[in-house]
C-alpha positions as CSV (number, residue, x, y, z in Angstrom):
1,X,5.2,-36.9,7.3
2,X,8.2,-36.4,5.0
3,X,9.9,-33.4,4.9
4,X,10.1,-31.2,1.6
5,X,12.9,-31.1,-0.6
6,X,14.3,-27.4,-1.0
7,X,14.8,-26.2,-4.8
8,X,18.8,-24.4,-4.1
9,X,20.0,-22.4,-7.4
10,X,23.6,-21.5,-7.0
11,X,24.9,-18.4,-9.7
12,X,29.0,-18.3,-10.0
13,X,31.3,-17.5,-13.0
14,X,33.8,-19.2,-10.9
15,X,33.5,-22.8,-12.5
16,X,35.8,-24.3,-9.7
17,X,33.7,-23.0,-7.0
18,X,30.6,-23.9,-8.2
19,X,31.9,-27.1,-9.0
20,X,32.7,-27.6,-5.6
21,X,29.9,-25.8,-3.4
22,X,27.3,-27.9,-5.8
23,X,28.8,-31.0,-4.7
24,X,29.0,-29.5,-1.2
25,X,25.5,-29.0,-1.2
26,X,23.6,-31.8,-3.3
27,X,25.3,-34.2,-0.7
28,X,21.7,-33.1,1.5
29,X,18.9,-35.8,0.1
30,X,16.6,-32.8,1.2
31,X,18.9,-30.4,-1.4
32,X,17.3,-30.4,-4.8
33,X,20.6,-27.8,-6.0
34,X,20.8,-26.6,-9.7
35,X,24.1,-24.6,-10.7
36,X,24.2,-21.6,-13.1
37,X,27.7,-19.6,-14.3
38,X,26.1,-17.0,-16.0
39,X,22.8,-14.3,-14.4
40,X,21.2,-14.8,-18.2
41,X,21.1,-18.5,-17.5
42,X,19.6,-18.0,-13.8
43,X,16.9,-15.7,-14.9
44,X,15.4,-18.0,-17.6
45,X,14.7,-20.1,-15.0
46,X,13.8,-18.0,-12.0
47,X,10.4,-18.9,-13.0
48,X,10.9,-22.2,-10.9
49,X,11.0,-20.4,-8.1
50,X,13.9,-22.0,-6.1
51,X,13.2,-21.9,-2.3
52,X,17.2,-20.3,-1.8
53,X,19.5,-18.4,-4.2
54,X,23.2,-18.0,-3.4
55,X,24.4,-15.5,-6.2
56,X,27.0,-13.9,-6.8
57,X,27.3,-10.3,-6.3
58,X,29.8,-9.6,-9.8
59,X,28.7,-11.8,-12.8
60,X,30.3,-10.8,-16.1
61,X,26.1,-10.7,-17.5
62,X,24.8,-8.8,-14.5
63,X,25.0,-6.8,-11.2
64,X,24.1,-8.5,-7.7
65,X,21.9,-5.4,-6.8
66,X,20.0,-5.6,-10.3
67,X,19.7,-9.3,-10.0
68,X,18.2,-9.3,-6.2
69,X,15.8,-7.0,-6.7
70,X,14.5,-9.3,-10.2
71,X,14.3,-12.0,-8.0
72,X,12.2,-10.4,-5.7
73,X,9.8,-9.4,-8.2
74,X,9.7,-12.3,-10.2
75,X,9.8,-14.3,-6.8
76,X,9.2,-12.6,-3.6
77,X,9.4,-15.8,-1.4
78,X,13.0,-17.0,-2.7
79,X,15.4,-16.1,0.3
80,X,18.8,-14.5,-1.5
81,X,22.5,-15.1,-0.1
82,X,24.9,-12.6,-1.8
83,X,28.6,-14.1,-2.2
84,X,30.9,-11.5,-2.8
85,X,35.1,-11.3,-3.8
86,X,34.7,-7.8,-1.6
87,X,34.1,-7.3,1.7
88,X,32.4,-3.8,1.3
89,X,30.4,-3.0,4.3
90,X,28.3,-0.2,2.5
91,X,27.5,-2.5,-0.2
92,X,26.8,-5.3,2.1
93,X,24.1,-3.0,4.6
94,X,22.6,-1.9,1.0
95,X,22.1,-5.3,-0.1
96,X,20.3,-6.5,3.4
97,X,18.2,-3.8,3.4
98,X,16.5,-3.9,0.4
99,X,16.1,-8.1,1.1
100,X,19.1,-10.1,0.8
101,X,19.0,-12.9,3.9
102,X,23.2,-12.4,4.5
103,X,25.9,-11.8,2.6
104,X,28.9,-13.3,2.6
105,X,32.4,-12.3,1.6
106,X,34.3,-15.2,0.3
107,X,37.6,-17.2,1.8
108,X,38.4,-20.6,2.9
109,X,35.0,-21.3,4.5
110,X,32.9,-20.0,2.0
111,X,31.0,-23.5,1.8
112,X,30.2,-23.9,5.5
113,X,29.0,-20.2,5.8
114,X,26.8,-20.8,2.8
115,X,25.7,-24.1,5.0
116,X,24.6,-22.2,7.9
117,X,23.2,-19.7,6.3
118,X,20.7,-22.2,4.0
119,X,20.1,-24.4,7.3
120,X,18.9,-20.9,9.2
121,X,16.3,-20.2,5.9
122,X,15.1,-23.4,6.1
123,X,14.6,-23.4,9.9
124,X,12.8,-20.0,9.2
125,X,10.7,-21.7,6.0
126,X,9.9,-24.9,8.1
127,X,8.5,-22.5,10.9
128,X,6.6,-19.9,8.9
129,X,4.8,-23.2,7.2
130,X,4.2,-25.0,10.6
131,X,2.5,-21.8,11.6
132,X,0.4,-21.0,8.7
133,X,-0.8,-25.1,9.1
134,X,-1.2,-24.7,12.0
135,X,-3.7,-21.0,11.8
136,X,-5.5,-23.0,8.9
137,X,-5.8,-26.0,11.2
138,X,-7.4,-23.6,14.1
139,X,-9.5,-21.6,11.5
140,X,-10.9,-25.4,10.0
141,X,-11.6,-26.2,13.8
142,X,-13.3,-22.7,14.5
143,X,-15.5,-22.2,12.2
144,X,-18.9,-21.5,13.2
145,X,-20.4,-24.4,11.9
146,X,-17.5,-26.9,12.6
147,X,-17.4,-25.4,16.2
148,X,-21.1,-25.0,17.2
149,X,-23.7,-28.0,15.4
150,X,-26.9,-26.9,14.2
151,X,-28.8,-25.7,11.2
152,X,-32.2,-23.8,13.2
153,X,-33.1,-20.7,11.8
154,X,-32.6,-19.9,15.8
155,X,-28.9,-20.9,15.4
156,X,-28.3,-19.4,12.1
157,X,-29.2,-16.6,13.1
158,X,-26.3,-17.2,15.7
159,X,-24.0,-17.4,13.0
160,X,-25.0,-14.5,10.9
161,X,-24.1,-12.5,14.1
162,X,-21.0,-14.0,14.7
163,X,-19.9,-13.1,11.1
164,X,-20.8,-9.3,11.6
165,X,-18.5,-9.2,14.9
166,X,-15.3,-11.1,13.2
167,X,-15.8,-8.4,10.5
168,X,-15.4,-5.5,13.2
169,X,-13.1,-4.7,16.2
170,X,-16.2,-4.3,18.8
171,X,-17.1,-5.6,22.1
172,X,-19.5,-8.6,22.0
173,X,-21.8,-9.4,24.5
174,X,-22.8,-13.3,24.6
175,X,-26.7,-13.7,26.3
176,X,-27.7,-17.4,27.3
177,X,-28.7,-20.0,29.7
178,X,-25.8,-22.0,31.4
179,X,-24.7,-24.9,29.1
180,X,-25.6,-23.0,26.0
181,X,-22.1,-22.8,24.5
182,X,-21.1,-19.2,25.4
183,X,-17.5,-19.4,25.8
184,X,-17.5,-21.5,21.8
185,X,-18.8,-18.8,20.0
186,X,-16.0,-16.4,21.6
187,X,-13.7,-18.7,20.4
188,X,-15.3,-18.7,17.0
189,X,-15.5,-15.0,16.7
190,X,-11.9,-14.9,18.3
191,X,-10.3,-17.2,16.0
192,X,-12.2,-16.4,13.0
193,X,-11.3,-12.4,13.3
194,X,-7.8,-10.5,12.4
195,X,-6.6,-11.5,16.2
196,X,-6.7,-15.0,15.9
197,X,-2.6,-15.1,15.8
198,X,-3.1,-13.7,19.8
199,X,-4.0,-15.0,22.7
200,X,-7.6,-15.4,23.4
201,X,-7.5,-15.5,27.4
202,X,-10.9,-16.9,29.1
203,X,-11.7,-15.8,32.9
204,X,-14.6,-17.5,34.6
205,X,-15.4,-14.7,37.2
206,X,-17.5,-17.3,39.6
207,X,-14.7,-19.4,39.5
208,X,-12.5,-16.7,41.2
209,X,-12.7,-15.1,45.0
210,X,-13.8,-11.6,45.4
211,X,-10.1,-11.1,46.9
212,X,-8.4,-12.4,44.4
213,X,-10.5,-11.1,41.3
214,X,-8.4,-7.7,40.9
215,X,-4.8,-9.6,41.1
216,X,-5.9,-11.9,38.5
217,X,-7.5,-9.5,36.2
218,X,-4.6,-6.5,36.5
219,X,-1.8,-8.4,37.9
220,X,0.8,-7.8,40.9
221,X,4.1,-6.9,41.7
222,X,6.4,-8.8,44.2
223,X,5.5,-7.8,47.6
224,X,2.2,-6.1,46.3
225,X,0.5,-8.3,49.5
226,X,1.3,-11.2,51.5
227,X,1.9,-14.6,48.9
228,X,2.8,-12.5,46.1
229,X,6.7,-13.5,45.8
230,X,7.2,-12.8,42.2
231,X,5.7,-10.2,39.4
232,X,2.8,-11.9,37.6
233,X,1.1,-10.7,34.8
234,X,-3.0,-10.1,34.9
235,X,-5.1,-11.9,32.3
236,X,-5.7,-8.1,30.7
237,X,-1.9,-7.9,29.8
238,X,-1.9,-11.5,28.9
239,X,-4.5,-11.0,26.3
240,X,-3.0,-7.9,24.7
241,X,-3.5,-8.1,20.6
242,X,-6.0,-10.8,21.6
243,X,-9.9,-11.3,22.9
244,X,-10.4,-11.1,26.7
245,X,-13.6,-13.3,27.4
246,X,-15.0,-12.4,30.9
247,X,-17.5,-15.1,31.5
248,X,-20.5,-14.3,34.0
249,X,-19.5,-10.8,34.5
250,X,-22.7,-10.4,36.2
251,X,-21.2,-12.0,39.2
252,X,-18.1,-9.1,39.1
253,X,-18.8,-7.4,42.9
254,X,-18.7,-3.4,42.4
255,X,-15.9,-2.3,43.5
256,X,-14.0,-4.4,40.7
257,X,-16.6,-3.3,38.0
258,X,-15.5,0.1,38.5
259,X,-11.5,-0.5,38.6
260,X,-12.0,-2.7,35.4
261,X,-14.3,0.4,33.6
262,X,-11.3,2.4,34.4
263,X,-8.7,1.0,32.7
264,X,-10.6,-0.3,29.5
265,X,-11.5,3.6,29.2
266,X,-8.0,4.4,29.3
267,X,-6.9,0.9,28.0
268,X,-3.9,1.3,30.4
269,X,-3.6,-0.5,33.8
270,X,-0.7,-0.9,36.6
271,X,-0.5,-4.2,38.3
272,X,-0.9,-4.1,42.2
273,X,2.0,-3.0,44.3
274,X,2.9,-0.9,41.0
275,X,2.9,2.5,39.6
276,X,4.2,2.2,36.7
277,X,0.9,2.3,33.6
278,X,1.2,-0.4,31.3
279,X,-1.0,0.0,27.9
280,X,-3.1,-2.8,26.0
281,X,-5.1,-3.4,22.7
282,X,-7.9,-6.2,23.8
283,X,-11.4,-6.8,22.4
284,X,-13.3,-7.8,25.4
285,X,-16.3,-10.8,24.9
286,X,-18.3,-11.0,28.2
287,X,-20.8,-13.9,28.8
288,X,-23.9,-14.0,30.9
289,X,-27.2,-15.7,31.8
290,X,-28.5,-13.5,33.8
291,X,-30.4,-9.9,32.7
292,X,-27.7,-7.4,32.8
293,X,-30.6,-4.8,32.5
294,X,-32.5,-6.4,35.5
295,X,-29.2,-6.4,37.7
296,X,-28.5,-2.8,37.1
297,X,-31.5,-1.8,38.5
298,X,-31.4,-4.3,41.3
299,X,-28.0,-1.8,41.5
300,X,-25.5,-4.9,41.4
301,X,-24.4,-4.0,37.8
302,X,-22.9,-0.5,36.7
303,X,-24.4,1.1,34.3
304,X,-21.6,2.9,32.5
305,X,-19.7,-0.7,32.6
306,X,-22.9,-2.0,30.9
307,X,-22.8,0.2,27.5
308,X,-18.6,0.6,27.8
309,X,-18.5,-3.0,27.4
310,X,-21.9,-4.4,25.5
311,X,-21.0,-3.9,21.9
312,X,-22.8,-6.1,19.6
313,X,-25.4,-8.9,21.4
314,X,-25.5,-12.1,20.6
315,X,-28.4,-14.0,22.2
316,X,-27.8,-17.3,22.7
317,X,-30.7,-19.9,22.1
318,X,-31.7,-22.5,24.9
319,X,-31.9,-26.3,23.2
320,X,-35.5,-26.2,23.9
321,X,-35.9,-23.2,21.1
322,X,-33.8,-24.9,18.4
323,X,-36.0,-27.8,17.0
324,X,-34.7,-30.3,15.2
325,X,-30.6,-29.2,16.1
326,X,-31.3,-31.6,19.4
327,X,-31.7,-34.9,17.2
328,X,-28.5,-33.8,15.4
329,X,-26.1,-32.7,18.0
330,X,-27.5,-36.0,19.8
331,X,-25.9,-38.1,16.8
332,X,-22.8,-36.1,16.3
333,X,-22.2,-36.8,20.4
334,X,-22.9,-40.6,20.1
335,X,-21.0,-40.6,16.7
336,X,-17.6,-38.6,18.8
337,X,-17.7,-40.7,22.1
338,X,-18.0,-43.6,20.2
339,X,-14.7,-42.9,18.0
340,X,-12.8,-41.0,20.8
341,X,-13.5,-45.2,23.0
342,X,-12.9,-46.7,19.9
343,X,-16.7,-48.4,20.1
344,X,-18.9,-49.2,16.8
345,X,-20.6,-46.2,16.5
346,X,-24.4,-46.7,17.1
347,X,-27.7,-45.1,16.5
348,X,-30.2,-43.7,18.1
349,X,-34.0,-45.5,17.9
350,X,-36.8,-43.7,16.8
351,X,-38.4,-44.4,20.3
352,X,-35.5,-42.5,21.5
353,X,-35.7,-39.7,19.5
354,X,-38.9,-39.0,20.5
355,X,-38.0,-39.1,24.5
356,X,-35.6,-36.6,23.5
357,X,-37.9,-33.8,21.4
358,X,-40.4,-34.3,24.8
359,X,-37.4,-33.2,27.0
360,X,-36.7,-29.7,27.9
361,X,-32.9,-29.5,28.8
362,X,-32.6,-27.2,31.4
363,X,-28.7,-27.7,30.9
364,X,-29.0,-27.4,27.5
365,X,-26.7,-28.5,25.2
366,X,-23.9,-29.6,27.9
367,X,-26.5,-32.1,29.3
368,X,-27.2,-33.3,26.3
369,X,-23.8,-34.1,25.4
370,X,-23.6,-36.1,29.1
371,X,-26.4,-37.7,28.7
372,X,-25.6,-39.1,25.2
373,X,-22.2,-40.6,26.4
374,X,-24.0,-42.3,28.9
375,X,-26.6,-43.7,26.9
376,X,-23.1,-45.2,25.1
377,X,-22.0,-46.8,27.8
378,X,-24.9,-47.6,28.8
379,X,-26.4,-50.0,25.1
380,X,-24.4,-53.0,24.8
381,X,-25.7,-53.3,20.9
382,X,-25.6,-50.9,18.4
383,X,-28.7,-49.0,19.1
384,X,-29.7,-46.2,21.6
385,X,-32.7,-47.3,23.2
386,X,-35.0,-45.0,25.4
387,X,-34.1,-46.9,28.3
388,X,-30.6,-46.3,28.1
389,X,-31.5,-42.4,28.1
390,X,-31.4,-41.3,31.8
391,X,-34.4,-38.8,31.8
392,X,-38.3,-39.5,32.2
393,X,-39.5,-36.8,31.0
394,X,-43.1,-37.4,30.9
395,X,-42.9,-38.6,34.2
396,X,-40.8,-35.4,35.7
397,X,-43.6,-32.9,36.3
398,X,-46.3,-35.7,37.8
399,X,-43.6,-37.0,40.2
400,X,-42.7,-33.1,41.0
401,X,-46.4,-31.9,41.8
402,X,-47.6,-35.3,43.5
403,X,-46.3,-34.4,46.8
404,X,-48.3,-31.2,47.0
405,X,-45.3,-28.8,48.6
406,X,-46.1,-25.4,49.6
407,X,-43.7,-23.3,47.2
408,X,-41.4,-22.6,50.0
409,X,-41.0,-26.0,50.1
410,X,-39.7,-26.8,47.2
411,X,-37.7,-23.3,47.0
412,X,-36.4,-25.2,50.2
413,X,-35.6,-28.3,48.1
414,X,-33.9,-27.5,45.7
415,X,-31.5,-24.8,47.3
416,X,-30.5,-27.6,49.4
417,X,-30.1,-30.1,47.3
418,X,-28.3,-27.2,45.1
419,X,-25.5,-26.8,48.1
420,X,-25.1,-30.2,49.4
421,X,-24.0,-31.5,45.7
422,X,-21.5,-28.5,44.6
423,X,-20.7,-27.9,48.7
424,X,-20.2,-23.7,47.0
425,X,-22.8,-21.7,48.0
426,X,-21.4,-19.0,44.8
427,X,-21.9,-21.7,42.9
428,X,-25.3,-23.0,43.8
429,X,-26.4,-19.6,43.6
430,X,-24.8,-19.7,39.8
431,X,-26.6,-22.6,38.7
432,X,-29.8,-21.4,40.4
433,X,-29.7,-18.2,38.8
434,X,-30.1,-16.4,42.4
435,X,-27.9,-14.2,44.4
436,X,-25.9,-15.7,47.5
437,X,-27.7,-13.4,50.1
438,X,-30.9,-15.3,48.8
439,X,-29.4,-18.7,49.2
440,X,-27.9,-17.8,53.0
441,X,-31.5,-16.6,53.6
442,X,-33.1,-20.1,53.5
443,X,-29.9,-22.2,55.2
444,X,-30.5,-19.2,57.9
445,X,-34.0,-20.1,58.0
446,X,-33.7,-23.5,58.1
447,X,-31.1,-23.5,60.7
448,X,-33.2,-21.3,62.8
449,X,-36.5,-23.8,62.5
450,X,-34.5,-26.6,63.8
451,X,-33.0,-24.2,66.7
């Protein structure tokens, strides 16, 4: 992409030296430089709005001071370099701090000062308008209905909620089934609300051991325990200004629940191996799909955790509850796998269709989205077929129930299957939407029938 070209007035009732700076200057093909003697002159055509100004500060038609400040009401974003015969430091300290960008006093390297002082605004312009592309870029790429596909009343109603929390600085709690698209509309409210230029810090709380869970949260100090051989900063601190997302916080244990209650009630915390209290501003977004109601009494969930960090809830839909929005996320998946392979896109049969709207998707919307890209690799023509779909649907429950299992059984069955294919049990007992003890239970039980 090219680069801009930078409107540069210059104002000097020295004719030589403007004579000779403009030359200076317009040598820069990215220098579009216009010369002035006289302030009168200048001002008529402020309404340009030249990117730079380098004025002098004594004009026989005008005073520097009186000048700068008409420039930065006629044009705020015009940066302002004050040339001066004197070098009066009070004068000077006035000028910068009601807006000038520098002031120089001039002498035999008058020109190269000016120089470095217009390459410095234009490294500070260049910057400010990468970063405003690229907060519009992120805002165009989170918004709700860029970031999350659908147009259910189930989903909309998604939306409207999402709108309400970007509006106001409150906790959000995110309800749904796994594969639902929890941690997206964290990043939508995130990046969407008045903290999007700060971090947005996710922590997956099954993803981390119980012994390590506090470190990672709050931090440590060198020496705090054995490994820890620098000072690290907890995801907390990281996220200060910005959105901590704590996803399944149902699966924090309790003795971390109430050390992490503690500090976002005092919204201070000291990393391990530390005394010294460090303070934060975060919103906090937790995610679940389990029934924080149901755990608390179960007594595995705090109670004054629950309502310090619920805030406004967000239930999540399952794909099975959002009608048509399965036929269209199923296109716009085909439609991005197919340009991300650089394959003709292709469409899906009617035949198809109809397997899907039959299927229940207990992964919801991140099974979907597998099963779509292999259904692409999987057509060699243009069309999706039902065959290239990797479900039966139809066929799922009479397969399931034709063996006649005792419900033990299949409890048995599909723990099993559950731990020999993620080899976790934490995470089996994730996806099952079980506790671990309850998962040990059956391997116990099964290792003690074939003792």
């Amino acid at each position: 992409m090219a680069r801009k070209k930078y409107k540069i007035f210059i104002v000097d009732d020295n004719a030589m030296f403007l004579k000779v700076l403009h030359k200076y200057l317009a040598v820069n093909e990215l220098y579009d430089v216009q010369a002035f003697s006289t302030a009168r002159e200048f001002l008529q055509r402020l309404d340009e709005k030249p990117d730079i100004v380098s004025l002098d500060y004594t004009l026989p038609d005008g005073n520097g001071k009186d000048i700068l400040l008409q420039i930065q009401e006629k044009s705020p974003l015009t940066q302002v370099i004050i040339v001066s015969g004197q070098s009066d430091i009070t004068t000077a300290i006035d000028l910068l701090k009601i807006g000038a960008y520098d002031y120089i006093v001039k002498g035999v390297d008058t020109r190269e000062k000016i120089s470095i002082a217009i390459n410095k605004i234009i490294e500070k312009i260049e910057l400010t308008d990468e970063n405003t592309l690229l907060r519009q870029a992120i805002k165009k790429e989170y918004d709700f209905k860029n970031l999350i596909k659908g147009s259910s009343k189930a989903i909309e109603n998604v939306f409207e909620l999402m709108a309400k929390a970007v509006q106001a600085n409150i906790n959000v709690s995110v309800i749904g089934e796994t594969g639902t698209g929890k941690e997206l509309v964290a990043k939508g409210i995130h990046y969407n609300s008045n903290r999007s230029n700060k971090p947005f810090v996710p922590v997956n709380i099954t993803s981390i051991p119980d012994t390590l869970i506090e470190s990672e949260l709050f931090g440590y100090e060198k020496g705090a325990f054995t490994g820890a051989e620098g000072n690290k900063p907890g995801k907390i601190e990281m996220a200060d200004g910005g959105t901590l997302f704590l996803d399944e916080i149902a699966e924090m244990n309790l003795a971390t629940q109430a050390k992490l209650l503690r500090v976002l009630q005092e919204r201070e915390l000291s990393r391990l191996g530390s005394n010294k209290t460090i303070k934060f501003d975060v919103r906090v977004i937790i995610a679940t799909h389990r029934d924080l109601n149901e755990q608390i009494q179960k007594g595995l969930f705090r109670e004054d955790l629950y309502f310090r960090l619920l805030g406004l809830t967000i239930n999540l839909p399952p794909l099975r509850e959002r009608g048509s929005d399965c036929l269209l996320l199923a296109q716009y998946f085909v439609n991005d796998f197919c340009d991300d392979n650089k394959m003709p896109r292709k469409k899906i049969a009617e035949e198809t269709q109809q397997k899907l709207k039959t299927y229940s998707f207990p992964g919801n919307v991140r099974e979907l989205k597998a099963l779509m890209e292999l259904a692409c690799v999987l057509a060699d023509g243009d069309i999706i077929e039902p065959q290239h779909l990797n479900v039966n649907p139809l066929n799922v429950k009479q397969n399931l129930l034709a063996n006649e299992k005792t419900l033990q059984e299949y409890n048995e069955e599909i723990i099993f299957y559950f731990v020999n294919k993620y080899k976790n049990v934490r995470e089996a007992a994730r996806r099952l939407g079980v506790g671990k003890s309850t998962i040990y239970r059956y391997l116990n039980e099964k290792d003690n029938g074939e003792n």
